[in-house]
FITOR-776839 format. One record per residue (C-alpha): residue in three letters; x, y, z. Coordinates in steps of 0.02 Angstrom, whole numbers, plus 50000, padded with zeros to 5 digits. Example, Ala and Ser with C-alpha at 12.3 -4.5 7.8 and 13.67 -1.06 7.14 Angstrom:
// residues 2
ATOM, Ala, 50615, 49775, 50390
ATOM, Ser, 50684, 49947, 50357
//
This chain:
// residues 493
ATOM, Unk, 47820, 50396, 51244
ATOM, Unk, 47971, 50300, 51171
ATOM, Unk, 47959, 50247, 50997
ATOM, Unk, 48001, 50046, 50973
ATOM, Unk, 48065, 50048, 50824
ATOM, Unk, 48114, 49858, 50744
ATOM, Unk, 48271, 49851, 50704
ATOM, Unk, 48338, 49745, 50555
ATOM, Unk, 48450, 49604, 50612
ATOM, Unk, 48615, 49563, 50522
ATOM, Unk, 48678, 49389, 50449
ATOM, Unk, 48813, 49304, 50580
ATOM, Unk, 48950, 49352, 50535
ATOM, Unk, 49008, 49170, 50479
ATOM, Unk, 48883, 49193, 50335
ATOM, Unk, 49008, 49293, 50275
ATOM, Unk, 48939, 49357, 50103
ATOM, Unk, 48783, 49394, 50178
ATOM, Unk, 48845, 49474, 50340
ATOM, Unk, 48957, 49576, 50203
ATOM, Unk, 48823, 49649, 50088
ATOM, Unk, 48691, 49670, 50231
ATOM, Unk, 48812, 49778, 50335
ATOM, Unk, 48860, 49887, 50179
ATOM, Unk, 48677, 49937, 50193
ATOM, Unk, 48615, 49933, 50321
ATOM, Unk, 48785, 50027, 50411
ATOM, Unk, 48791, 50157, 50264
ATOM, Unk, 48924, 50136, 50196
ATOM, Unk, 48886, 50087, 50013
ATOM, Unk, 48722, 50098, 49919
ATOM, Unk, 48724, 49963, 49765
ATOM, Unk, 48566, 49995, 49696
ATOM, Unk, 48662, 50110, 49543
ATOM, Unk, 48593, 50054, 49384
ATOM, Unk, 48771, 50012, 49311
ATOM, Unk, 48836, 49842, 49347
ATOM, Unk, 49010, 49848, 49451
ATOM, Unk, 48983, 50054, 49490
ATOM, Unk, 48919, 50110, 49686
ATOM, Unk, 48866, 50244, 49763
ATOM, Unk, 48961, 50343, 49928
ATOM, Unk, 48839, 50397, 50063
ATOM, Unk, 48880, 50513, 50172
ATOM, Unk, 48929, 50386, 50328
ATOM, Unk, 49006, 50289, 50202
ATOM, Unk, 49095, 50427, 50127
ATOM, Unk, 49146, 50513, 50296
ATOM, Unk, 49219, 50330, 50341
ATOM, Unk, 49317, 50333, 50169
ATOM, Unk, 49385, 50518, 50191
ATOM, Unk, 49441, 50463, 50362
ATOM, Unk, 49538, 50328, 50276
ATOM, Unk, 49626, 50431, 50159
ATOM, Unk, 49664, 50549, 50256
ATOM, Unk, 49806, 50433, 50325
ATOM, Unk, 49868, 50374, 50176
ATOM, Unk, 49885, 50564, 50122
ATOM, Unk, 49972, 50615, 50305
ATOM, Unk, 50104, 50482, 50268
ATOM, Unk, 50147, 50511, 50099
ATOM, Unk, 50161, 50710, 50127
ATOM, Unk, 50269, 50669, 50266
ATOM, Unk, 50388, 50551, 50170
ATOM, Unk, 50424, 50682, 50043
ATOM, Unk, 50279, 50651, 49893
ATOM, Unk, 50186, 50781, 49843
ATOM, Unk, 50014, 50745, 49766
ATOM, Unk, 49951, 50808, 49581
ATOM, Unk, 49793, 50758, 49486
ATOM, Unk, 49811, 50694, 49303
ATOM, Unk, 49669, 50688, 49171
ATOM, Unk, 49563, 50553, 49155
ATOM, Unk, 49567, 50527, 48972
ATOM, Unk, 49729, 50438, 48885
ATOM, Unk, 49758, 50480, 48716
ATOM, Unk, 49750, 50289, 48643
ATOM, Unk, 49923, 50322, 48547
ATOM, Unk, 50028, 50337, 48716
ATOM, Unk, 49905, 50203, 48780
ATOM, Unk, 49983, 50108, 48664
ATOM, Unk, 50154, 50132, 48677
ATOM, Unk, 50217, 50013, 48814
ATOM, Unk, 50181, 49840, 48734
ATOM, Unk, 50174, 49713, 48889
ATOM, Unk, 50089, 49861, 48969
ATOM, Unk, 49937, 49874, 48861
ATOM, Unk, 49928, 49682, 48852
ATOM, Unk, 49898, 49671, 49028
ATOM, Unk, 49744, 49796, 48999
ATOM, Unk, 49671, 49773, 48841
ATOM, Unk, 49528, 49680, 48888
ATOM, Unk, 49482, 49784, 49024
ATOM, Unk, 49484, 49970, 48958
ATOM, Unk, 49331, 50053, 48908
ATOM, Unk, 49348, 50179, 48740
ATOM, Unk, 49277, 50351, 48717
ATOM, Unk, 49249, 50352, 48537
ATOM, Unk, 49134, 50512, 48507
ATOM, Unk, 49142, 50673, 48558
ATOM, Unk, 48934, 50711, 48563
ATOM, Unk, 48879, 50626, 48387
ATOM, Unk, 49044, 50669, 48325
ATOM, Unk, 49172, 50533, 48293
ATOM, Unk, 49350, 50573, 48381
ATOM, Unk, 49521, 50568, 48277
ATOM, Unk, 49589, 50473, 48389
ATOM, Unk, 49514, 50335, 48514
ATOM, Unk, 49511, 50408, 48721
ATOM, Unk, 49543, 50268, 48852
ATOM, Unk, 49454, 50300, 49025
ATOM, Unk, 49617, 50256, 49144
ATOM, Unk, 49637, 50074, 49195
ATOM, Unk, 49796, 50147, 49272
ATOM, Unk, 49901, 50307, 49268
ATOM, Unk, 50070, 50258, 49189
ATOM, Unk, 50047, 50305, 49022
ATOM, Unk, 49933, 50463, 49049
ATOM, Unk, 50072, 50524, 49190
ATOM, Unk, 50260, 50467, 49093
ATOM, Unk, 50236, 50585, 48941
ATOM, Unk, 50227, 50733, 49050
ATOM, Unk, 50390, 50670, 49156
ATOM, Unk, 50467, 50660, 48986
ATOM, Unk, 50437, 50857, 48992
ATOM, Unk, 50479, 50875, 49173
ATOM, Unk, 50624, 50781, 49213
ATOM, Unk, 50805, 50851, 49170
ATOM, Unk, 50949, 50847, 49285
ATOM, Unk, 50973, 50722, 49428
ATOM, Unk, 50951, 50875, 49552
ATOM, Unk, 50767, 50853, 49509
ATOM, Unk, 50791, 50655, 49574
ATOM, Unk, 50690, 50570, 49661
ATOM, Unk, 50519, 50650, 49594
ATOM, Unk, 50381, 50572, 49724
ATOM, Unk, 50181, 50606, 49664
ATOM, Unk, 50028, 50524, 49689
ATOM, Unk, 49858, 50549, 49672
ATOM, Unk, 49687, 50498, 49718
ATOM, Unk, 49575, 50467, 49582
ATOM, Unk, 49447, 50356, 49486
ATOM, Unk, 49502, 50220, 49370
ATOM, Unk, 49399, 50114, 49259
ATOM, Unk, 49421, 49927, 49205
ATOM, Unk, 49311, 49811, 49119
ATOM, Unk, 49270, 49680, 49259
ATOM, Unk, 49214, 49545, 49187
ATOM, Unk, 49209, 49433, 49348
ATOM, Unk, 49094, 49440, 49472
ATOM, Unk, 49098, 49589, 49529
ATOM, Unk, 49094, 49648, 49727
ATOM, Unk, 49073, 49805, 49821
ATOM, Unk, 49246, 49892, 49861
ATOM, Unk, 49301, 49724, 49812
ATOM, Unk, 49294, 49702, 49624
ATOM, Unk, 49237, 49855, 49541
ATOM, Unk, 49204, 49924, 49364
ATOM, Unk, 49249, 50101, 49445
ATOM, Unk, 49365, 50107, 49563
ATOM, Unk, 49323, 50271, 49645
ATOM, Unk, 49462, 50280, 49761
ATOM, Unk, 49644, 50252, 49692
ATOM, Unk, 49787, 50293, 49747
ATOM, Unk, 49924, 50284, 49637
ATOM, Unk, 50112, 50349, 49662
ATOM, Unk, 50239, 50364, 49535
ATOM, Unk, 50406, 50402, 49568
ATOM, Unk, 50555, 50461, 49434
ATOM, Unk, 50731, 50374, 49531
ATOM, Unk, 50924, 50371, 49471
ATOM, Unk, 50968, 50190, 49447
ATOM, Unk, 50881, 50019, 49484
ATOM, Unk, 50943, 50018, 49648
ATOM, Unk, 50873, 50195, 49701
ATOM, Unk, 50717, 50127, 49632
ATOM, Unk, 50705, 49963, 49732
ATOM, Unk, 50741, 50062, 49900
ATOM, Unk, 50599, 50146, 49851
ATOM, Unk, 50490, 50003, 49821
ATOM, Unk, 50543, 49949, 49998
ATOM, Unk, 50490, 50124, 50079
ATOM, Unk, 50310, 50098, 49984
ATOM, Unk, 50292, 49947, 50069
ATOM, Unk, 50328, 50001, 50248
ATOM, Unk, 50211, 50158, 50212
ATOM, Unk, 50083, 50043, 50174
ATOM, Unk, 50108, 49938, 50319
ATOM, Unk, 50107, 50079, 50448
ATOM, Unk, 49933, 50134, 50377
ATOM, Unk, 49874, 49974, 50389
ATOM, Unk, 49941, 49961, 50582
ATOM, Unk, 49830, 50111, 50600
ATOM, Unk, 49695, 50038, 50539
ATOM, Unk, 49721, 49887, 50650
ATOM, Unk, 49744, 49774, 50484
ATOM, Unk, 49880, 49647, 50511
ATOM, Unk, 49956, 49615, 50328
ATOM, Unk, 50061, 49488, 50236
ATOM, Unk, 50191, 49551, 50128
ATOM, Unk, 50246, 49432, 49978
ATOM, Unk, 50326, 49441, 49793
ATOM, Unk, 50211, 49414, 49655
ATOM, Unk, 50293, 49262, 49532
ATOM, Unk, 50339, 49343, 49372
ATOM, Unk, 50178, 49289, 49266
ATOM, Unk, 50071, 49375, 49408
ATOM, Unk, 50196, 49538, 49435
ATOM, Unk, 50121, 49705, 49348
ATOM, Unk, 50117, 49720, 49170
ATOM, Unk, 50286, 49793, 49123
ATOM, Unk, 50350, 49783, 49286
ATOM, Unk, 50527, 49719, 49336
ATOM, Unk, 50426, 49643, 49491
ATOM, Unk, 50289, 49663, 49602
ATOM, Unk, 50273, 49666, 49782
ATOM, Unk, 50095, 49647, 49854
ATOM, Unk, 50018, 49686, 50018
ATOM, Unk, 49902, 49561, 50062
ATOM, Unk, 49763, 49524, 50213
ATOM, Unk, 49661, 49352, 50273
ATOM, Unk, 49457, 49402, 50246
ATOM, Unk, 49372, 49322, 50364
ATOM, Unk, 49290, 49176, 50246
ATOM, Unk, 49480, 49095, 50204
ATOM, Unk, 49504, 49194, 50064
ATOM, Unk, 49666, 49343, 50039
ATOM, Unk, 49621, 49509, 49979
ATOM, Unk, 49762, 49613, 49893
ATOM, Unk, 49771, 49786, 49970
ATOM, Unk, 49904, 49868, 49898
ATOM, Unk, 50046, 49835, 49773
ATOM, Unk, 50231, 49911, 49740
ATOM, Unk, 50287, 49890, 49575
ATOM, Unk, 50479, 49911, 49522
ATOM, Unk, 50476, 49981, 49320
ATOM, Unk, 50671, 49975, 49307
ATOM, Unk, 50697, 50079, 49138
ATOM, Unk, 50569, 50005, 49039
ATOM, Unk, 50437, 50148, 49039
ATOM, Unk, 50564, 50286, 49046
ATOM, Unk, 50636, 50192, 48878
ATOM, Unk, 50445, 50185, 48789
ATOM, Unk, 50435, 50359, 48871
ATOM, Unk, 50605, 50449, 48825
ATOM, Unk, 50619, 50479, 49012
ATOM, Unk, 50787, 50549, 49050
ATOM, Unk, 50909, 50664, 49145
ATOM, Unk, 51070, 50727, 49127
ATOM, Unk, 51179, 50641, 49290
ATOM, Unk, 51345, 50713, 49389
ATOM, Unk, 51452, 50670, 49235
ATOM, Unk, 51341, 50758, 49127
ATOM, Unk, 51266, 50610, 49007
ATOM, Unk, 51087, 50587, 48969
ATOM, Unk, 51023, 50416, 49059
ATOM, Unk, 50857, 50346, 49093
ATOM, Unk, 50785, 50334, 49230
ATOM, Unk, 50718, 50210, 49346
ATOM, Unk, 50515, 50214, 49404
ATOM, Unk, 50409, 50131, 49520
ATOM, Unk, 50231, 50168, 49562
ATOM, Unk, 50114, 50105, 49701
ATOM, Unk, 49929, 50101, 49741
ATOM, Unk, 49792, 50058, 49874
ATOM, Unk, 49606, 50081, 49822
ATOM, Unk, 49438, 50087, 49912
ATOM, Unk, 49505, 49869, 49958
ATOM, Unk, 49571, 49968, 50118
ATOM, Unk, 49394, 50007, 50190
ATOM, Unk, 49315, 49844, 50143
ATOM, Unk, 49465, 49760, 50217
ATOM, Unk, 49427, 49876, 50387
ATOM, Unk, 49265, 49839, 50374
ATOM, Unk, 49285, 49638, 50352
ATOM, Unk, 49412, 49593, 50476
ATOM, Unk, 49348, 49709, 50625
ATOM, Unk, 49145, 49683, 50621
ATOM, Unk, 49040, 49570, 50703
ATOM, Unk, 48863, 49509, 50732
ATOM, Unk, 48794, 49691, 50785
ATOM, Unk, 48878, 49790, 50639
ATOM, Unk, 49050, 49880, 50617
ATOM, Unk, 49165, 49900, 50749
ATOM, Unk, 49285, 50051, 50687
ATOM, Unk, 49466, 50086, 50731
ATOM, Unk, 49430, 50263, 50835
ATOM, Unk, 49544, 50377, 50714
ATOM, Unk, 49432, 50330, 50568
ATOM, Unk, 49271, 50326, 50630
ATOM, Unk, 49149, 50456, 50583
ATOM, Unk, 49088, 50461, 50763
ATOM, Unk, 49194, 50418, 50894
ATOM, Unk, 49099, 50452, 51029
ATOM, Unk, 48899, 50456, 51042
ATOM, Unk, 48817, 50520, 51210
ATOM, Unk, 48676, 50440, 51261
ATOM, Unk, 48542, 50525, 51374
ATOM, Unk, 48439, 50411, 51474
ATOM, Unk, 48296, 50485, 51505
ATOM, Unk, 48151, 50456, 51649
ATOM, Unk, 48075, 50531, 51793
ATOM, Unk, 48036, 50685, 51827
ATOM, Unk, 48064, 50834, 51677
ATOM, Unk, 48175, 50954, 51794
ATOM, Unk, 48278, 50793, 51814
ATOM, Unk, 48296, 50728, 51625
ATOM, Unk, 48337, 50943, 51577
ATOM, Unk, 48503, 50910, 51720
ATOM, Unk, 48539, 50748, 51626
ATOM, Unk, 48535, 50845, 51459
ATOM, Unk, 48646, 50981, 51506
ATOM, Unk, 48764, 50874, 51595
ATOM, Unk, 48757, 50767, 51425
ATOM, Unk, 48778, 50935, 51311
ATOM, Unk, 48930, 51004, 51424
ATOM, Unk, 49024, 50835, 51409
ATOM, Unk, 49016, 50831, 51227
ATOM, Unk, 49074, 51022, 51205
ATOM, Unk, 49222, 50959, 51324
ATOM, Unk, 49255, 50818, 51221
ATOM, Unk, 49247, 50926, 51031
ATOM, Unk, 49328, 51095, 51104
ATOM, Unk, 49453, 51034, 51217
ATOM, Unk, 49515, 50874, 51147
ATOM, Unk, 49456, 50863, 50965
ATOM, Unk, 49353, 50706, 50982
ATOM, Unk, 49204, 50692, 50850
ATOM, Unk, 49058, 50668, 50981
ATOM, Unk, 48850, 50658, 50958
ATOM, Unk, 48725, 50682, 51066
ATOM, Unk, 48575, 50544, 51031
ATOM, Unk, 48440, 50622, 51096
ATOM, Unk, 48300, 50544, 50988
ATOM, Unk, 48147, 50479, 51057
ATOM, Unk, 48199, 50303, 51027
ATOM, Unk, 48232, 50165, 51168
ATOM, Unk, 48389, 50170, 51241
ATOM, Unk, 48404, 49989, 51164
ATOM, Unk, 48353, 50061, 51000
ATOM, Unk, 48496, 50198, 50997
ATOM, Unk, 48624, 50087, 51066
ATOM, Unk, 48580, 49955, 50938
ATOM, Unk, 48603, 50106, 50792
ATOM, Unk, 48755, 50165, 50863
ATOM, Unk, 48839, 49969, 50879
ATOM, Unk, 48780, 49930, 50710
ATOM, Unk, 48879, 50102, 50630
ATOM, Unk, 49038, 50054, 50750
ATOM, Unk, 49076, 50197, 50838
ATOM, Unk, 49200, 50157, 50956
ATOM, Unk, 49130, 50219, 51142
ATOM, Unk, 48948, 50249, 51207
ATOM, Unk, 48939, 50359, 51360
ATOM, Unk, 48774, 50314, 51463
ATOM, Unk, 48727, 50454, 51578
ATOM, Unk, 48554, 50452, 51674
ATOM, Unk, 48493, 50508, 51843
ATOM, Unk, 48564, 50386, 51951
ATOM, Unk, 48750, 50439, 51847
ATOM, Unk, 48703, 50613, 51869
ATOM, Unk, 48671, 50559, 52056
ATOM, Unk, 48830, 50504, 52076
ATOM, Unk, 48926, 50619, 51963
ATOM, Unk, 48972, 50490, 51848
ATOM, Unk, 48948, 50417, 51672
ATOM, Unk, 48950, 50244, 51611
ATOM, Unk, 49083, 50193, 51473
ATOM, Unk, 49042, 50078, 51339
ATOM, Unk, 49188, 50012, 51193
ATOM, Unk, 49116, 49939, 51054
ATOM, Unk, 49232, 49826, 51039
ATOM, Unk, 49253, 49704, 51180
ATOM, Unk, 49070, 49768, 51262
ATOM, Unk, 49177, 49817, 51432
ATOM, Unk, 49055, 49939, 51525
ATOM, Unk, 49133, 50058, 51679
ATOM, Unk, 49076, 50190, 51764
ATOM, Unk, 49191, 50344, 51756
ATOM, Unk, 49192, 50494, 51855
ATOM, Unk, 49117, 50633, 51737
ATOM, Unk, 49275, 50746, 51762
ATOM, Unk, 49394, 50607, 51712
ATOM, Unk, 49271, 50548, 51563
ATOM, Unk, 49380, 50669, 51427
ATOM, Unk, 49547, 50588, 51458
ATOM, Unk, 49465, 50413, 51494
ATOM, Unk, 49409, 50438, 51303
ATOM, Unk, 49584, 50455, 51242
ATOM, Unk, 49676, 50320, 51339
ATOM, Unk, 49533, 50200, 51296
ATOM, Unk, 49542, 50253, 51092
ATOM, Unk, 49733, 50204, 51107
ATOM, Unk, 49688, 50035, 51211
ATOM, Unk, 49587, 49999, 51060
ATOM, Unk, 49680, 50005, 50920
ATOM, Unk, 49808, 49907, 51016
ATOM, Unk, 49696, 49766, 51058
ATOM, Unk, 49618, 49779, 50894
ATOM, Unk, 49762, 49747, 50809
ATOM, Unk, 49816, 49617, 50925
ATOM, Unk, 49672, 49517, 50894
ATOM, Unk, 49668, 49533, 50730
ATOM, Unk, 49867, 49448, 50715
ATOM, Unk, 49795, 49318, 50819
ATOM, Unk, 49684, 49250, 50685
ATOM, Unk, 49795, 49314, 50561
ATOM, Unk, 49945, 49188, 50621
ATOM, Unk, 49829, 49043, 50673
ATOM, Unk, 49762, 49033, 50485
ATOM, Unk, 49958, 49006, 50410
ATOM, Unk, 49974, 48807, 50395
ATOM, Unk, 50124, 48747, 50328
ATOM, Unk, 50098, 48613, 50226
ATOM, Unk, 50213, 48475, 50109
ATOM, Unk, 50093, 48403, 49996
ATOM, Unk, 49965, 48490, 49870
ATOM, Unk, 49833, 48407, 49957
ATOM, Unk, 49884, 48479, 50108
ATOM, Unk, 49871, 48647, 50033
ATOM, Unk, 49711, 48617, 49946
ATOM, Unk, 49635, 48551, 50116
ATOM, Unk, 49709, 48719, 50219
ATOM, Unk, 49670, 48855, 50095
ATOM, Unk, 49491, 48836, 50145
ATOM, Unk, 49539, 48884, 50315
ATOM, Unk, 49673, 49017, 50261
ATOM, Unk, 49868, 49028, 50190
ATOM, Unk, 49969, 48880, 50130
ATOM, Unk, 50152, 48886, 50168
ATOM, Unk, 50243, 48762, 50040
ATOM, Unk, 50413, 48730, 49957
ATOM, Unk, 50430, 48793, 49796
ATOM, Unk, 50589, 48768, 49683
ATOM, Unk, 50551, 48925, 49608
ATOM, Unk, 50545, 48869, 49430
ATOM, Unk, 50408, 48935, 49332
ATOM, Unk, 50321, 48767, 49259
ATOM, Unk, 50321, 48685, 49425
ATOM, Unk, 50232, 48849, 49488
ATOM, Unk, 50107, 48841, 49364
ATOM, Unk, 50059, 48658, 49388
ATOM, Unk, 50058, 48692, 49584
ATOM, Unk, 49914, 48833, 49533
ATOM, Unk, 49845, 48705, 49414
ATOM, Unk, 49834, 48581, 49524
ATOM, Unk, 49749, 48635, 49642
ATOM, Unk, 49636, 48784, 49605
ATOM, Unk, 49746, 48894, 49726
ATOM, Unk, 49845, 49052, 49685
ATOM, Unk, 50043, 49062, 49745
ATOM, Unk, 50038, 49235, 49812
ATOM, Unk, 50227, 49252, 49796
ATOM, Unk, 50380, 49242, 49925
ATOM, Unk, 50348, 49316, 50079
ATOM, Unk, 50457, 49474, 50107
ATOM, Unk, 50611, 49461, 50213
ATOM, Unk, 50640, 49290, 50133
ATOM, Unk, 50777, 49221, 50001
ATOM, Unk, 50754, 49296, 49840
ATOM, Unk, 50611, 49407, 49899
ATOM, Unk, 50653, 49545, 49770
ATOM, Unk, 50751, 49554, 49628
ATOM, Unk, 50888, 49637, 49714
ATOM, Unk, 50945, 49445, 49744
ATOM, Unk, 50958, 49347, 49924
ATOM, Unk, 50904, 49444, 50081
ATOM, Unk, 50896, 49382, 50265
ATOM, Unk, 50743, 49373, 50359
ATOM, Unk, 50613, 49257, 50421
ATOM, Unk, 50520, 49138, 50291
ATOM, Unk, 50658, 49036, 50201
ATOM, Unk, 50590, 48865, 50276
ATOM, Unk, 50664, 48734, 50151
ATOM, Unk, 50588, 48567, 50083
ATOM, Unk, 50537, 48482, 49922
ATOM, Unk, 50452, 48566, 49781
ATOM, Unk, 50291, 48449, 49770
ATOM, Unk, 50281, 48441, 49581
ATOM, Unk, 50501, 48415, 49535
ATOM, Unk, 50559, 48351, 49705
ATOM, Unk, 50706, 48480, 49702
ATOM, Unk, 50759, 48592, 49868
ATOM, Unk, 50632, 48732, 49880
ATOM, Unk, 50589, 48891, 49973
ATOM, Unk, 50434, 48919, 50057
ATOM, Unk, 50284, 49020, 49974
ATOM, Unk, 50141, 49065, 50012
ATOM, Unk, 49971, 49017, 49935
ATOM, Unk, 49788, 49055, 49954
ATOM, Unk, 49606, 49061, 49878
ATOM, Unk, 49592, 49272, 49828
ATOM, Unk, 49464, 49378, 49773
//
């Protein structure tokens, strides 16, 4: 007899805080119940998603030359304090070790907001000629910051469990800000494969990284109106390396400093997966990433010699699809409903279901399911293996596709502040900006919404000074009246 089990029913996903939370849960992914405001918990599901995750992030950076190294976790507070705009930035936020057991420590020990000042003193040791130039690490570690806001799972954290930082050691300013640039398209190809479209912008100076020359931030639309930063490139120009004594001997045999940058994503890139992909029934994964990207579904009935055909038939596909083409695949063969596993299977994303039952086996054949447009086929059972792969590739495509869709239909340009207050609820704001600080700040004060920054490719997108592109719309600043180039500005997380 087949169990009926009830299954728990998700929030629309138009509830969006709801639909958010419940799916973290009931999917796996998260457990919140840790009895430390702001820290969470990695199932395994959850945890297998994650490492899927990362495991791009890591393939692209290896590939582009970095090489990745793992720092400690306590900063002395006397480097902490070196770098004075630095520290500023942090000082709320940084949580003290102060005893060592019951024994009072010399010196304070920060738990790392951020790497910079645990990682420079040991570049002050390692760096000495320009043959040593460009120096590319990164690593994937915990940080921890004071949240004081409300805080959100994979959102807004009091551990971040999952950062990745780089730091690179560069020549000259310029050297550095080509490297900036190369962070950015890194970033952008792992969100491609993650079928995340992205928006690319500038952070204004009084919302760049502390100590930073500038910022450039990574950016995607949630699906309630608001952005969600997922990933920042900072240029450092020679003010670390001067706090730092960090220094090499160039061609001409002087001692200069160097130029830095570092860059980061954090666990934002799953809940941004998660957020823009799902719907009503649960996840729906991008197939490289998913933990399962295949589950086989026996439908069982009739007679027992019959159901022990289906099986095998069931068991020899999935060997075919893990030995021969390296596809993660799962039998279901519970004694649940079919309704029951399929519902399971939607609500954890996995990207195809493969229905095989007598009347398949009848006909040599297995029905196709993709989890994310609900297209069912019927496949011949020898063509099932390479179906697989061109339909994992047809997803991501159309995945992504989609996904720009909404992404471009929720930029409004807009003249007026009201304007901007009225579309931010919907999305972006595009809207002149003269560029001059004050008139920035009154635009924010105004009304309520952030100015993310230039988008990139436009006029005076970096520091570097005026670059061609897309973007550089002109009209009148709404708070001066003077000629202005177009920002961008949302509600954010």
């Amino acid at each position: 007899m087949k169990k009926n089990v009830q299954q728990p029913q998700l929030p629309p996903k138009a509830e969006f805080s709801e639909w958010y939370h419940e799916l973290l849960a009931a999917a796996g992914i998260l457990d919140v119940r840790y009895p430390v405001k702001g820290l969470y918990v990695w199932p395994p599901f959850g945890f297998g998603l994650r490492n899927k995750i990362y495991s791009i992030i890591r393939e692209l950076l290896n590939r582009d030359g970095h090489e990745e190294v793992l720092f400690p976790l306590l900063i002395p507070e006397n480097e902490f304090m070196k770098e004075a705009e630095h520290i500023k930035g942090f000082e709320d936020e940084v949580y003290w070790v102060t005893h060592g057991g019951t024994t009072p420590l010399e010196m304070k020990l920060a738990l790392r907001p951020t790497s910079e000042t645990a990682i420079y003193p040991m570049y002050k040791l390692w760096v000495r000629s320009h043959a040593d130039l460009p120096m590319k690490l990164y690593q994937v570690v915990n940080t921890f910051r004071y949240e004081t806001k409300h805080t959100r799972p994979l959102i807004r954290l009091r551990e971040i469990t999952s950062f990745k930082e780089a730091h690179t050691v560069n020549t000259d300013w310029n050297d550095a800000a080509k490297q900036v640039d190369r962070a950015i398209e890194i970033y952008q190809e792992f969100y491609r494969r993650l079928a995340v479209p992205t928006i690319v912008s500038k952070r204004p100076d009084w919302d760049k990284f502390p100590g930073a020359d500038y910022t450039l931030a990574v950016d995607c639309l949630m699906p309630d109106g608001r952005v969600l930063q997922i990933g920042t490139a900072h240029h450092l120009a020679d003010n670390f390396a001067k706090t730092f004594e960090i220094t090499y001997e160039d061609i001409n045999g002087e001692q200069v400093y160097a130029h830095q940058t570092c860059y980061g994503i954090s666990e934002r890139s799953v809940a941004a997966t998660i957020s823009i992909h799902g719907d009503d029934r649960g996840l729906v994964l991008p197939p490289e990433v998913a933990p399962v990207q295949v589950v086989i579904i026996p439908v069982l009935f009739g007679e027992p010699d019959v159901n022990e055909k289906v099986l095998d038939s069931c068991m020899s596909l999935r060997d075919t699809l893990v030995n021969a083409h390296g596809i993660r695949s799962r039998i279901d063969d519970s004694d649940e409903r079919p309704g029951a596993k399929y519902y399971r299977w939607e609500l954890q994303g996995v990207p195809i279901r493969i229905e095989i039952g007598p009347r398949d086996l009848a006909q040599n054949s297995a029905m196709l399911v993709r989890r994310d447009t609900s297209e069912k086929r019927a496949i011949p059972i020898g063509e099932v293996a390479s179906e697989v792969a061109d339909c994992m590739d047809a997803m991501l495509a159309d995945m992504y596709r989609a996904a720009s869709q909404e992404l471009n239909s929720r930029i409004f340009d807009c003249e007026t502040l009201d304007e901007v207050k009225e579309k931010s609820v919907h999305g972006v704001a595009r809207v002149p900006w003269c560029l001059d600080r004050n008139c920035g700040l009154e635009m924010e004060d105004i009304t309520g919404i952030h100015i993310l920054g230039i988008p990139a490719g436009s006029q005076q997108s970096t520091s570097a000074g005026p670059r061609p592109g897309q973007g550089q719309e002109h009209g009148r600043c709404p708070i001066c009246g003077r000629e202005g180039i177009a920002v961008l500005m949302a509600r954010t997380y």
